[in-house]
C-alpha positions, 0 to 999 in steps of 0.5 A: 465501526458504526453504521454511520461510517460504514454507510460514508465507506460505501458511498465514497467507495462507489462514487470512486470505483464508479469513476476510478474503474472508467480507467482502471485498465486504459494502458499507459500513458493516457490511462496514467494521467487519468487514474492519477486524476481520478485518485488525487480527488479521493486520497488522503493527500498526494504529491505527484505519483505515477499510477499504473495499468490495474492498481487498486486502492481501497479507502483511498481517503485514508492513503497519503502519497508523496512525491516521485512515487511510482505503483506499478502494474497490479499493485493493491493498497488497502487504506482501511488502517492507514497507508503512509507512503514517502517521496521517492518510493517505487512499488512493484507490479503486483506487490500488496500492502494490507492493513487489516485482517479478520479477526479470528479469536472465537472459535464459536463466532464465524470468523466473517462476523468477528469484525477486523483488526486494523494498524496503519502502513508507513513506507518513509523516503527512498525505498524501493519494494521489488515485485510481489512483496507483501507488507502487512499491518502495523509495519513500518519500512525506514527510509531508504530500504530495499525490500525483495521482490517476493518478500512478505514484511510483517515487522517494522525494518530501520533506515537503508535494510535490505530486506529478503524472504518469507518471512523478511528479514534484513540481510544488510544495511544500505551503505555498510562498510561490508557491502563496498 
């Protein structure tokens, strides 16, 4: 990343946390209407969300949000490779999304002074992720999936999976014949 960028990232994380932190932690509903304010002006692009008590959204200018979608208590999504999230999607408390990580091949370089690997998140239409989840770069959550609370995704899942454990795996479809 060249300085120029990495100059534009800190100026545009401190004017957002500068003002995004004032509401940070205001309990619901006046601290929703505010923090979902604050974002709006600082995200990639947004439908109407609800943001709750605690979030945290790195490079906010690289998420896009759409409409009806809730991120409950705690949630982190860090925009550095790309966030994508659908309509009607609903994140629970504490769940993370992450998009990038250190870099870690040279074992004679420290690992901090390897620099960052980074791949986009896309969470499509209707899918619920339960509480504590955690998505990893590169994944992608078709719609209409169902991911368990406490479930690290690190692969892609297709439409309607219902996905479980550590790490996730589909368990069903949404809509099967065998799940009636």
């Amino acid at each position: 990343m060249s300085s120029d960028i990495k100059a534009r990232d800190y100026v545009i994380h401190g004017a957002y946390f500068a003002v995004y932190g004032i509401f940070k932690y205001l309990p619901s509903p006046v601290g929703d209407f505010f923090r979902k304010h604050v974002s709006k002006v600082f995200l990639k692009k947004s439908g109407a969300f609800r943001i709750y008590e605690g979030v945290t959204l790195w490079y906010p200018y690289r998420i896009t949000i759409g409409s009806r979608v809730t991120l409950n208590e705690w949630v982190y999504v860090s925009g550095y490779g790309g966030v994508t999230i659908g309509n009607d999607v609903r994140i629970g408390h504490r769940t993370s999304i992450v998009t990038s990580d250190h870099r870690f091949d040279d074992d004679t370089v420290a690992i901090h002074q390897q620099g960052l690997t980074s791949q986009p998140v896309v969470i499509e239409d209707n899918v619920f992720i339960g509480c504590n989840a955690t998505i990893l770069s590169g994944v992608t959550i078709g719609a209409g999936s169902v991911i368990g609370a406490g479930t690290v995704l690190t692969r892609s899942v297709g439409p309607n999976s219902i996905v479980v454990g550590n790490p996730g795996r589909v368990i069903g479809v949404r809509g099967a014949d065998e799940l009636s």
